[in-house]
BATOR-915992 format. One record per residue (C-alpha): z, x, y; residue number from 1; chain; residue in one letter. Coordinates in nm, 3 decimals. Each point is the difference from the previous one (the first is absolute). Example, Ala and Ser with C-alpha at 12.3 -4.5 7.8 and 13.67 -1.06 7.14 Angstrom:
<recs>
@zz=0.780	xx=1.230	yy=-0.450	fiza=1	marti=A	tiro=A
@zz=-0.066	xx=0.137	yy=0.344	fiza=2	marti=A	tiro=S
</recs>
This chain:
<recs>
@zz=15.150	xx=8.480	yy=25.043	fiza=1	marti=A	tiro=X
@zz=0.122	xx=-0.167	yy=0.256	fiza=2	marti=A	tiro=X
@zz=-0.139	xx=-0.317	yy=0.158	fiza=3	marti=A	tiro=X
@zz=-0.294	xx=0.073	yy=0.214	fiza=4	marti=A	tiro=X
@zz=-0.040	xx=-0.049	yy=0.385	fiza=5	marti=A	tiro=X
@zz=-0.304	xx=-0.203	yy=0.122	fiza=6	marti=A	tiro=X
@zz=-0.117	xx=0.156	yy=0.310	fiza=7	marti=A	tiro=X
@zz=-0.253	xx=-0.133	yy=0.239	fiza=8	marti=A	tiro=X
@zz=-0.294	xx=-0.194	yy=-0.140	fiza=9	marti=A	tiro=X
@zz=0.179	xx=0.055	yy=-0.340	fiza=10	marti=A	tiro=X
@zz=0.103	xx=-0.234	yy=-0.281	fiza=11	marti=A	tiro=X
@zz=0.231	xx=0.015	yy=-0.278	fiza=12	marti=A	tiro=X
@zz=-0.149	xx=-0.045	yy=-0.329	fiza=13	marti=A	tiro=X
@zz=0.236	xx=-0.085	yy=-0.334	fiza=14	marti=A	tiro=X
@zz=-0.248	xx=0.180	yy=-0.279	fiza=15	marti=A	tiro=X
@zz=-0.124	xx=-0.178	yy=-0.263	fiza=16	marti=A	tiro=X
@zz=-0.212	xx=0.224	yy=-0.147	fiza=17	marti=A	tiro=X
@zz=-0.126	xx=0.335	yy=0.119	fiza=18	marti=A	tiro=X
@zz=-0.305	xx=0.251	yy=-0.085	fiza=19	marti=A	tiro=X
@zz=0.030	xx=0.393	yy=0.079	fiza=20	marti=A	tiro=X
@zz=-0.233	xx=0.328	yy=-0.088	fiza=21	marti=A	tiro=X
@zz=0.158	xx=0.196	yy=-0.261	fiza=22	marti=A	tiro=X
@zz=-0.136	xx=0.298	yy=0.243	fiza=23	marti=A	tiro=X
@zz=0.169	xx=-0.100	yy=0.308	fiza=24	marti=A	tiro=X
@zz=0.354	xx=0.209	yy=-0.063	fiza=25	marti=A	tiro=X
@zz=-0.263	xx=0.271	yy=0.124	fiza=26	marti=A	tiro=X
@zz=-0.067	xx=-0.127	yy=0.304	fiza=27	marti=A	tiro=X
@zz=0.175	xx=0.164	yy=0.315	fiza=28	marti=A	tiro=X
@zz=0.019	xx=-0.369	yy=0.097	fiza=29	marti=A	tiro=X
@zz=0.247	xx=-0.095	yy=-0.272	fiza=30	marti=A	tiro=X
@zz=0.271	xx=0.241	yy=0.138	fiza=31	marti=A	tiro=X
@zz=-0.032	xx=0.018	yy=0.371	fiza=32	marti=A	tiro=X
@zz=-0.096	xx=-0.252	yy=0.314	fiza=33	marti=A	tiro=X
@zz=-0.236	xx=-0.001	yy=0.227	fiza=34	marti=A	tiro=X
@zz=0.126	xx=0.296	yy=0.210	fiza=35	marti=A	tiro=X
@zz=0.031	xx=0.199	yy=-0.381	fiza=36	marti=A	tiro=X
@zz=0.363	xx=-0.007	yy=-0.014	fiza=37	marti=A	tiro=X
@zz=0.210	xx=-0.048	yy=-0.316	fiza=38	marti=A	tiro=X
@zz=0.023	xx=-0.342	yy=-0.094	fiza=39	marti=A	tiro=X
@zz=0.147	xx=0.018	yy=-0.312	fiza=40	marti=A	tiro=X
@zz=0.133	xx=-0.140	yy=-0.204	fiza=41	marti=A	tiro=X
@zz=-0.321	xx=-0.202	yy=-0.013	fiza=42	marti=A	tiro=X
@zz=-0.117	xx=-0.339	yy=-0.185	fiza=43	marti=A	tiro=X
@zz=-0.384	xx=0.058	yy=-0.137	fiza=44	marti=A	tiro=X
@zz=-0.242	xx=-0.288	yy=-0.011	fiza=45	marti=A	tiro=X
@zz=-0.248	xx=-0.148	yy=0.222	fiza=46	marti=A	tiro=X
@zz=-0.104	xx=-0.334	yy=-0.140	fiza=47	marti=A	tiro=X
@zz=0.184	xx=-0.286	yy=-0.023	fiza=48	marti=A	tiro=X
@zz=-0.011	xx=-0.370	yy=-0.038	fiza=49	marti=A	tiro=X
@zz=0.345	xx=-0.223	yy=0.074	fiza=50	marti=A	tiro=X
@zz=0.126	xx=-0.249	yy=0.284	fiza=51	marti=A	tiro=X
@zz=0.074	xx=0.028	yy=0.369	fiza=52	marti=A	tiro=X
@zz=0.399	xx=-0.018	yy=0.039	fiza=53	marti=A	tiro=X
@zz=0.035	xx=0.136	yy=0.391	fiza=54	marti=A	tiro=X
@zz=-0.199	xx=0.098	yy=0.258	fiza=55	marti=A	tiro=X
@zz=0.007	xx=0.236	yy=0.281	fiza=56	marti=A	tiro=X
@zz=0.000	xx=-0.011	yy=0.359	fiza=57	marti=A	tiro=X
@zz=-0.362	xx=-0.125	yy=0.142	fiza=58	marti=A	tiro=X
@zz=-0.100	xx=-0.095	yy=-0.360	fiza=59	marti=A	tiro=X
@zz=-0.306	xx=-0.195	yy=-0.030	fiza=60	marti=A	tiro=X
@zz=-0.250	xx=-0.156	yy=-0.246	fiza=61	marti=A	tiro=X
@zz=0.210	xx=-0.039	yy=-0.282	fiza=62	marti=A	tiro=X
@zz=0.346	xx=-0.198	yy=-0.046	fiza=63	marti=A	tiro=X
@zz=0.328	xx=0.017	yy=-0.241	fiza=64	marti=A	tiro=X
@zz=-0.037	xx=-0.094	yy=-0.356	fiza=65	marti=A	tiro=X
@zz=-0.405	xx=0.035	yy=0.018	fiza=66	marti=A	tiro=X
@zz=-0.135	xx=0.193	yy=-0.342	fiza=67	marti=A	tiro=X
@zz=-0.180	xx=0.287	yy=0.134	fiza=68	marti=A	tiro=X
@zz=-0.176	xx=0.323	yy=-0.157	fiza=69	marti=A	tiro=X
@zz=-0.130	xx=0.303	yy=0.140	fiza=70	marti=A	tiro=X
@zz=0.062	xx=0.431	yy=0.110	fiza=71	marti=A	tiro=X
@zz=0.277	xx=0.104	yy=0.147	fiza=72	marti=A	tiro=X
@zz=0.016	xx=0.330	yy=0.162	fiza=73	marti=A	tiro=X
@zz=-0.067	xx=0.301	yy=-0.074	fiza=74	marti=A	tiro=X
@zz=0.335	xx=0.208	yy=0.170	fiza=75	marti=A	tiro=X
@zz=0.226	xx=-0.280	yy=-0.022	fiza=76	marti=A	tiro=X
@zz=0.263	xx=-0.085	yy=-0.302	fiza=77	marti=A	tiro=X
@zz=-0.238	xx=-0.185	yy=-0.280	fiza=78	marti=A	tiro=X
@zz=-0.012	xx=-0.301	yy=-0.250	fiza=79	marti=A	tiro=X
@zz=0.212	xx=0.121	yy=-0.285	fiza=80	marti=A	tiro=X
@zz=0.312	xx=-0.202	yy=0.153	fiza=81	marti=A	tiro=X
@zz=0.097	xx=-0.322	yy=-0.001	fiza=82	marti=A	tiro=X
@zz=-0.054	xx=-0.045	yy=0.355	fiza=83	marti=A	tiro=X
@zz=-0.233	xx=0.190	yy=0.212	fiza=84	marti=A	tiro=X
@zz=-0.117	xx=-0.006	yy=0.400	fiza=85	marti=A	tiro=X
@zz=-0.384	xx=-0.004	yy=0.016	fiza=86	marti=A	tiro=X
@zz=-0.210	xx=-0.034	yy=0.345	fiza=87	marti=A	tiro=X
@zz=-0.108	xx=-0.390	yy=-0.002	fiza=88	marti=A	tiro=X
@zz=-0.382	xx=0.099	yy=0.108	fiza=89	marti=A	tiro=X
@zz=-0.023	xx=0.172	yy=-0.350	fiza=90	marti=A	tiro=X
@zz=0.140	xx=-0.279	yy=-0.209	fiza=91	marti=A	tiro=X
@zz=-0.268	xx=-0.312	yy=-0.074	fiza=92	marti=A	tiro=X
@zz=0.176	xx=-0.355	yy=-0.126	fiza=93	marti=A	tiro=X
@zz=-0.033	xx=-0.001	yy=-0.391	fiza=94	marti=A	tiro=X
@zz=-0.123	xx=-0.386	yy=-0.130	fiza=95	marti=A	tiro=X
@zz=0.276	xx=-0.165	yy=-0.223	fiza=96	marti=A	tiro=X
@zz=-0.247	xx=0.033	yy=-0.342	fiza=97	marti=A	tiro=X
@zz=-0.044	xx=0.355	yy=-0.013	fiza=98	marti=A	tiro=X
@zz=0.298	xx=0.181	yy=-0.146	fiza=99	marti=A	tiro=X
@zz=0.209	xx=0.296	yy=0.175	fiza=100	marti=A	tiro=X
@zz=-0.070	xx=0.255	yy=-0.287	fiza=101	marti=A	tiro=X
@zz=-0.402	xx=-0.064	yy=0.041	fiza=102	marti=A	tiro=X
@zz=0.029	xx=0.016	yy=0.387	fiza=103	marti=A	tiro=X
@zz=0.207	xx=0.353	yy=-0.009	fiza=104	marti=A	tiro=X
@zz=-0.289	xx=0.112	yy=-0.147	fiza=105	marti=A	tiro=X
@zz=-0.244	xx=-0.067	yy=0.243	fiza=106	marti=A	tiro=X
@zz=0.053	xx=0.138	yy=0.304	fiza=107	marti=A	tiro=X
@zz=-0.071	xx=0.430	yy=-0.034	fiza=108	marti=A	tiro=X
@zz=-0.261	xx=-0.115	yy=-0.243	fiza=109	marti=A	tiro=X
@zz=-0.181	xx=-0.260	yy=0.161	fiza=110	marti=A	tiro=X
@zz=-0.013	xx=0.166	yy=0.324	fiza=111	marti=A	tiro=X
@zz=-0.060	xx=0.324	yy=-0.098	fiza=112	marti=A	tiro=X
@zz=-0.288	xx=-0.155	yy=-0.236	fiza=113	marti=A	tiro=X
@zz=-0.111	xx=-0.255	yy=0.274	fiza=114	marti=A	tiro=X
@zz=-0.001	xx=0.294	yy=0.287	fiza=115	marti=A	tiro=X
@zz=-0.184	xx=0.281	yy=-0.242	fiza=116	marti=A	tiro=X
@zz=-0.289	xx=-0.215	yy=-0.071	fiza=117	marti=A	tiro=X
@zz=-0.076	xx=-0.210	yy=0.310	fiza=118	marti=A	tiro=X
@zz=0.143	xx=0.189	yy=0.293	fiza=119	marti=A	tiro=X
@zz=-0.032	xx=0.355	yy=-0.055	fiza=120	marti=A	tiro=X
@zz=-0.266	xx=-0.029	yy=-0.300	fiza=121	marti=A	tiro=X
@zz=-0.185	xx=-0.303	yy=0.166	fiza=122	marti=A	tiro=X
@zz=-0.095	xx=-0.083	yy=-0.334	fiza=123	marti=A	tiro=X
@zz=-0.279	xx=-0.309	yy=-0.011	fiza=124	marti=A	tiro=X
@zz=-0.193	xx=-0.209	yy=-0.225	fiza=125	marti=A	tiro=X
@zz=-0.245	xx=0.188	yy=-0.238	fiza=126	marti=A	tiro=X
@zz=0.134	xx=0.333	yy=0.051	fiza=127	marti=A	tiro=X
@zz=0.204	xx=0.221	yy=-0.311	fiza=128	marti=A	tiro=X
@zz=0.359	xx=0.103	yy=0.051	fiza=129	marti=A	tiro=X
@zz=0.174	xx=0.245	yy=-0.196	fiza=130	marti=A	tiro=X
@zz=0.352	xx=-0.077	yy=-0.103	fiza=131	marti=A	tiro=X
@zz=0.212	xx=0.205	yy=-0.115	fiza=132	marti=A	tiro=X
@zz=0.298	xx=-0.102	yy=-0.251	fiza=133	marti=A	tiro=X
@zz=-0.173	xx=-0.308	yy=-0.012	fiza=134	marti=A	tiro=X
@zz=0.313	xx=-0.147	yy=-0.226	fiza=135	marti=A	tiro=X
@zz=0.273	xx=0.089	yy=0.258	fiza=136	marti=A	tiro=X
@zz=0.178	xx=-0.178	yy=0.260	fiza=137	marti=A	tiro=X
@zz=-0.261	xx=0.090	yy=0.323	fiza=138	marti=A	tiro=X
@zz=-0.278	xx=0.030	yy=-0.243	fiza=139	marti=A	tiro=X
@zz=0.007	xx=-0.314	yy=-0.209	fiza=140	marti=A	tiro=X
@zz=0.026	xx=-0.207	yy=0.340	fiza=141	marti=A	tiro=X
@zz=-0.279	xx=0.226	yy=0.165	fiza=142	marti=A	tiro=X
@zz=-0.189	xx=-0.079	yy=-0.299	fiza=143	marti=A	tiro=X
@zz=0.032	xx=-0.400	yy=0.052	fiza=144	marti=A	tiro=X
@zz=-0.057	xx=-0.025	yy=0.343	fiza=145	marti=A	tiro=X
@zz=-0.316	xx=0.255	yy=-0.043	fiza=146	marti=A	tiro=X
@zz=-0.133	xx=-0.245	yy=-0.287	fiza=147	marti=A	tiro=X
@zz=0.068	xx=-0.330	yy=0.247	fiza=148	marti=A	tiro=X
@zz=-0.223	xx=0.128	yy=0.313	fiza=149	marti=A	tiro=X
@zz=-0.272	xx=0.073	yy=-0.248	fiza=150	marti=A	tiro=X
@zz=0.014	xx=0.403	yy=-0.055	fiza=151	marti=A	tiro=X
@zz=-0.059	xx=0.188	yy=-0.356	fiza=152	marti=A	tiro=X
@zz=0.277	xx=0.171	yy=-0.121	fiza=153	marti=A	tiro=X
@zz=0.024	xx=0.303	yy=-0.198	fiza=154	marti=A	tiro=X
@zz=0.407	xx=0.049	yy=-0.089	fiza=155	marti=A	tiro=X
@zz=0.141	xx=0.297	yy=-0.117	fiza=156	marti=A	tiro=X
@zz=0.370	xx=0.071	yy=-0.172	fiza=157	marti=A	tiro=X
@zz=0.120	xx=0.103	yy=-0.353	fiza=158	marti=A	tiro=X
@zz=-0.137	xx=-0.131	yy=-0.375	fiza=159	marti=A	tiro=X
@zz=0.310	xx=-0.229	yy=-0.020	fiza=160	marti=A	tiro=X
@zz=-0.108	xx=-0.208	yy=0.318	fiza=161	marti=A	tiro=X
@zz=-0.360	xx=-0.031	yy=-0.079	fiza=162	marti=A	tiro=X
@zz=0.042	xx=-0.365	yy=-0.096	fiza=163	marti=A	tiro=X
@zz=0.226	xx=-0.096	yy=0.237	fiza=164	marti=A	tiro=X
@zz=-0.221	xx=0.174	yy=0.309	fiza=165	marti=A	tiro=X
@zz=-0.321	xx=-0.227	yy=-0.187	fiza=166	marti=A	tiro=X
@zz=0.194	xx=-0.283	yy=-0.008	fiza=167	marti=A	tiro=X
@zz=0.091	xx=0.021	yy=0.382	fiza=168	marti=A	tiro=X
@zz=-0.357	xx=-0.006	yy=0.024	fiza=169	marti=A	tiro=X
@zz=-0.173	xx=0.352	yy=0.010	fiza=170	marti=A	tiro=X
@zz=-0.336	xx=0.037	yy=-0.076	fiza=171	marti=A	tiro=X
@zz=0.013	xx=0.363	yy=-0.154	fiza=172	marti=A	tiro=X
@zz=0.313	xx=0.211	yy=-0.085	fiza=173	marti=A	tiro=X
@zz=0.037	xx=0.364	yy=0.019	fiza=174	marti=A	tiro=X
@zz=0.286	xx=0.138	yy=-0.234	fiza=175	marti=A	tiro=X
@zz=0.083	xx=0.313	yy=0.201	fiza=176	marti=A	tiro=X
@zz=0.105	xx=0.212	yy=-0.284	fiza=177	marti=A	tiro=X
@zz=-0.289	xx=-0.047	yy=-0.231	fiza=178	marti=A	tiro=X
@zz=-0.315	xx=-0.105	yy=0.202	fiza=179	marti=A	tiro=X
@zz=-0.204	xx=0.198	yy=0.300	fiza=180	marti=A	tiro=X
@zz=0.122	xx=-0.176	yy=0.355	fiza=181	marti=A	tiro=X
@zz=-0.309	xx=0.136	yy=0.127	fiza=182	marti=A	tiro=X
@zz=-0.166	xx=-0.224	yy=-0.197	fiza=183	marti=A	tiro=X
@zz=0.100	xx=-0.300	yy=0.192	fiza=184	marti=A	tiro=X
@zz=-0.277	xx=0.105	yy=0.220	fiza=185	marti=A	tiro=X
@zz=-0.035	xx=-0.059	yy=0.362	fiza=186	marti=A	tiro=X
@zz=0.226	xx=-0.289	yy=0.172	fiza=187	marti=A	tiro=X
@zz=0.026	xx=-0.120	yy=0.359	fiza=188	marti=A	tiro=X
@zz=0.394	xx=0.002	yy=0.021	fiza=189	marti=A	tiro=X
@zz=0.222	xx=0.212	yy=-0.236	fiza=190	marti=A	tiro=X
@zz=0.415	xx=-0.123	yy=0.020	fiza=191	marti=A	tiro=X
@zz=0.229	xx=0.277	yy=-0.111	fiza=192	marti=A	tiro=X
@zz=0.349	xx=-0.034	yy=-0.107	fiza=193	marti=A	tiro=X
@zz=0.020	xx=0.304	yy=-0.239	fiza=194	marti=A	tiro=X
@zz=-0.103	xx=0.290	yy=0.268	fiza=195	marti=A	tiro=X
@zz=-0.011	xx=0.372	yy=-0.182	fiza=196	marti=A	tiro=X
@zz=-0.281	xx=0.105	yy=-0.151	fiza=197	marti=A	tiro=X
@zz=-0.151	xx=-0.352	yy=-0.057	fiza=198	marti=A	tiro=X
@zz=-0.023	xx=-0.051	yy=0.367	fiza=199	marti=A	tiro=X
@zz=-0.192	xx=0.328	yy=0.094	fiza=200	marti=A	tiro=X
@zz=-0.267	xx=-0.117	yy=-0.275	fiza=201	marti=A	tiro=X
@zz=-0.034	xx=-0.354	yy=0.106	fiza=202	marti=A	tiro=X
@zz=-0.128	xx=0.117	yy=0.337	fiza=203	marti=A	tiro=X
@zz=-0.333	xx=0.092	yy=-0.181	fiza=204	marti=A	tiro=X
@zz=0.009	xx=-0.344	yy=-0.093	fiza=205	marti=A	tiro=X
@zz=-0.075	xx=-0.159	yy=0.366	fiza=206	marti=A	tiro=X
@zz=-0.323	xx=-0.089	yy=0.077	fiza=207	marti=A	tiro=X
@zz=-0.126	xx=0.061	yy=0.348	fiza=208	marti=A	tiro=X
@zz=0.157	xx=-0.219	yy=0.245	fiza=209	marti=A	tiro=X
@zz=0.290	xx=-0.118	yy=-0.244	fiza=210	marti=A	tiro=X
@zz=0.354	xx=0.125	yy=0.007	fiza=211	marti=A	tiro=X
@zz=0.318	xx=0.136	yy=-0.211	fiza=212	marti=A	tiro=X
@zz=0.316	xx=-0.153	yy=0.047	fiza=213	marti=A	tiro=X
@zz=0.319	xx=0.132	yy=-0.112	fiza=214	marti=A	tiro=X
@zz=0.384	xx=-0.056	yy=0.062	fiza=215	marti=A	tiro=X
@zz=0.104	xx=0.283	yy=-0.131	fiza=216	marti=A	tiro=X
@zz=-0.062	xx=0.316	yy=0.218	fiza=217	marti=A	tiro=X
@zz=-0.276	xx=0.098	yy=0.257	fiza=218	marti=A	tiro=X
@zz=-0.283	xx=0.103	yy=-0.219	fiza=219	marti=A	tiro=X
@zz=-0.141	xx=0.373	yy=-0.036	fiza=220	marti=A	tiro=X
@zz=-0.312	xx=-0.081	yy=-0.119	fiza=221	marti=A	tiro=X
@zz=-0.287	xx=-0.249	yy=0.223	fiza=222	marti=A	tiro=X
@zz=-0.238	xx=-0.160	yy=-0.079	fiza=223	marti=A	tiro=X
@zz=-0.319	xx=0.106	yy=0.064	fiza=224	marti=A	tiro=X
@zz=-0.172	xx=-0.224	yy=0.249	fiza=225	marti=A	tiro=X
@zz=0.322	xx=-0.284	yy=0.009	fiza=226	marti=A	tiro=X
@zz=0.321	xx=-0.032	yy=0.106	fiza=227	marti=A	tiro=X
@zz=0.350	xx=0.100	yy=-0.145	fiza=228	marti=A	tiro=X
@zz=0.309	xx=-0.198	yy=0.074	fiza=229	marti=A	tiro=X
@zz=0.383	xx=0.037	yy=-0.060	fiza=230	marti=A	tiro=X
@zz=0.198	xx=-0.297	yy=0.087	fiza=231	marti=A	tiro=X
@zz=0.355	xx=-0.070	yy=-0.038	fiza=232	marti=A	tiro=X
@zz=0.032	xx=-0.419	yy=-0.019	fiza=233	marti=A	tiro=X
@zz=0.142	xx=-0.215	yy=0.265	fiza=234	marti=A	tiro=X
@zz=0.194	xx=-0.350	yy=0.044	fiza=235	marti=A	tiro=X
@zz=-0.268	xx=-0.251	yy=0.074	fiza=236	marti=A	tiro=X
@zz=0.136	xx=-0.372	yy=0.003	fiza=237	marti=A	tiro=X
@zz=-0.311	xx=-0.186	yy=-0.003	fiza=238	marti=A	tiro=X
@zz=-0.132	xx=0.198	yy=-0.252	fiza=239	marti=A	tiro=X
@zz=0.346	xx=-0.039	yy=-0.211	fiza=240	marti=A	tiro=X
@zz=-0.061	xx=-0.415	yy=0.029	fiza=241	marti=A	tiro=X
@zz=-0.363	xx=0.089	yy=-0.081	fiza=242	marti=A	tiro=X
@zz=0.078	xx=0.138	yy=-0.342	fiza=243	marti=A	tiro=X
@zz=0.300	xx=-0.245	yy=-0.048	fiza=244	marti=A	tiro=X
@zz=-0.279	xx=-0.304	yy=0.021	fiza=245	marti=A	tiro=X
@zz=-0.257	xx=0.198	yy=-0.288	fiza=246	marti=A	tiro=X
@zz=0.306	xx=0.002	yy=-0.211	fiza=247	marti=A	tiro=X
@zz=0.087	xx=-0.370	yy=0.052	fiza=248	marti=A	tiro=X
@zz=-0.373	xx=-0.077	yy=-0.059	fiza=249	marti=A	tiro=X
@zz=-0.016	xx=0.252	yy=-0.339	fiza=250	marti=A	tiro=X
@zz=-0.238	xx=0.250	yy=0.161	fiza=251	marti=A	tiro=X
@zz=0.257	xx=0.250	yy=0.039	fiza=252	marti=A	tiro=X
@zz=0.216	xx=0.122	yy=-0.325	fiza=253	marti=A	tiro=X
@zz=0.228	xx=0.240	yy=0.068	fiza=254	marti=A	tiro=X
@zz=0.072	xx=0.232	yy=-0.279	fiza=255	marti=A	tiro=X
@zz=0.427	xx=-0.039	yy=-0.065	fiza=256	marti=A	tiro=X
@zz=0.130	xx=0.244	yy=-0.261	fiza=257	marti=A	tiro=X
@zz=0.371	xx=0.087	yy=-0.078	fiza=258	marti=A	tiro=X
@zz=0.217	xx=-0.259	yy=0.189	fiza=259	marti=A	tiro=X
@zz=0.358	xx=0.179	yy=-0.022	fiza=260	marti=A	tiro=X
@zz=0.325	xx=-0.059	yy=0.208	fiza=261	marti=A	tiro=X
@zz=0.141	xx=0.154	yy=0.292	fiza=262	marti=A	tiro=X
@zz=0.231	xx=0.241	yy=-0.211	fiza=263	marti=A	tiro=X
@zz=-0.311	xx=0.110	yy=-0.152	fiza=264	marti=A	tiro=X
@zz=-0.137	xx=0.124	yy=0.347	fiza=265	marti=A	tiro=X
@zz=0.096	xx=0.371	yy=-0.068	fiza=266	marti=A	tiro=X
@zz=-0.151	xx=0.000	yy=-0.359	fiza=267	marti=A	tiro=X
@zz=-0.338	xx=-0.117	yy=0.144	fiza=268	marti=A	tiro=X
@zz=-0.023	xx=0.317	yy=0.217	fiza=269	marti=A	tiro=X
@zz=-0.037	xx=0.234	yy=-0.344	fiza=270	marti=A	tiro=X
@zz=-0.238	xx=0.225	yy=0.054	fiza=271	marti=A	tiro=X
@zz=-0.304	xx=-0.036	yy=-0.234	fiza=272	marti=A	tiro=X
@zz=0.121	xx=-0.328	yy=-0.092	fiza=273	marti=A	tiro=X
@zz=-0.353	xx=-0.236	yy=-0.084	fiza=274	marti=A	tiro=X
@zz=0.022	xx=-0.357	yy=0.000	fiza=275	marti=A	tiro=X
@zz=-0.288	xx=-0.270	yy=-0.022	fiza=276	marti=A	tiro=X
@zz=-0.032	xx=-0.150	yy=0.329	fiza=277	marti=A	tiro=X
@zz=0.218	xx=-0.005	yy=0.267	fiza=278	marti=A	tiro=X
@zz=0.382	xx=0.010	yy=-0.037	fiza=279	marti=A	tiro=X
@zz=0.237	xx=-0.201	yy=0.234	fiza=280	marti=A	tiro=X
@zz=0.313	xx=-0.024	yy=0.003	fiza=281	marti=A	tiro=X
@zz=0.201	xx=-0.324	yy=0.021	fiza=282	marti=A	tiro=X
@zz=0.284	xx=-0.032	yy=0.219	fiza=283	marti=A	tiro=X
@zz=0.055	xx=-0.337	yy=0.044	fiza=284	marti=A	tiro=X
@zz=-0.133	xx=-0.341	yy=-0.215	fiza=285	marti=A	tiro=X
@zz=-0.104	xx=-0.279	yy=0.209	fiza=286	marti=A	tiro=X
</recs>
């Protein structure tokens, strides 16, 4: 591909690492622009960590050579490349000790995790969330964040990640093959990543006043006195430097799985491919 253009309020990004969602080639998004013409051919990928090398016109905030992390957008070419153009307001500055492979996973995650539970689930203190593939990228960050502002947690996922979603710090795993979801019993929030037919039952799970949160399509089933939410996650640069600072401080572990090379990218995409964590792909070292 050809080097990109930074437009206004832009900057230039070479990629160290970068994160994508195996389900993204999918998304309308991925082929067209904003207007929904062809765009193609298209580079996938939305996360990224790397360094500032140019800036565009009426750039502020952030300067060349500065680490930085974050989303870029959602019609525009993405962060399998070497060298991407990102708007600066969704890019946060990335401290020097945490590495590019652990910040590329971050951004969807964290802020879809972050937004789920506090600003669409409003998720407090004392109150019982519902998380579902507790083990996975959103869900084993939902589940740490959940744990930190003092909320039980009931996880959910397959046999194989039933130690890792107890280690992460759930207080009661649901193997969704083999046990009853309904006996998680009634919780205050419920965050949904799976959608299907696990979705429609979880709404039986809200308690009044509590809510179901999912990312993954409007839901067809409400809850019965609550709320229902879909959400699709957006750039938030405080809340980027937010989760950047719990990792420095080891309250914050994102879960890193296959770490593979640009050339690699394509294979990545295979369709019912399962890794452990999440997979980045490394374009650059430091």
């Amino acid at each position: 591909m050809p080097y990109p253009h930074a437009a206004e309020n832009d900057v230039i990004v070479r990629v160290h690492a970068a994160g994508f969602t195996p389900g993204e080639l999918d998304w309308p998004a991925t082929w067209t622009d904003r207007a929904g013409r062809d765009r193609t051919p298209s580079v996938p990928g939305h996360e990224l960590s790397g360094v500032v090398v140019e800036l565009g016109y009426g750039t502020t905030g952030l300067s060349v050579g500065q680490r930085v992390f974050g989303l870029a957008d959602w019609t525009r070419n993405g962060t399998l490349a070497e060298y991407t153009a990102v708007e600066a307001r969704n890019l946060a500055p990335l401290p020097a000790d945490i590495d590019h492979t652990v910040a590329a996973a971050l951004p969807i995650s964290g802020l879809t995790a972050w937004q789920g539970l506090f600003d669409h689930g409003r998720l407090t203190t004392g109150q019982t969330v519902l998380i579902h593939g507790a083990a996975g990228g959103v869900g084993s960050i939902a589940v740490q964040l959940a744990r930190e502002v003092g909320a039980r947690v009931i996880g959910t996922g397959r046999a194989s990640n039933r130690d890792k979603a107890l280690a992460l710090g759930v207080h009661t795993f649901i193997d969704l093959q083999t046990d009853k979801l309904e006996d998680a019993g009634e919780v205050d929030v419920v965050l949904d990543v799976i959608g299907g037919d696990t979705l429609d039952r979880s709404a039986a799970l809200v308690r009044a006043g509590g809510t179901l949160v999912t990312i993954v399509m409007p839901p067809k089933v409400q809850p019965k006195d609550g709320r229902a939410v879909f959400f699709v996650v957006e750039p938030d640069r405080a809340r980027l430097t937010d989760l950047a600072t719990r990792v420095r401080e080891g309250r914050l572990r994102p879960v890193v799985g296959a770490v593979r090379p640009l050339a690699e990218a394509p294979a990545a995409f295979a369709p019912g491919k399962r890794t452990r964590g999440k997979t980045i792909i490394r374009v650059a070292e430091d």
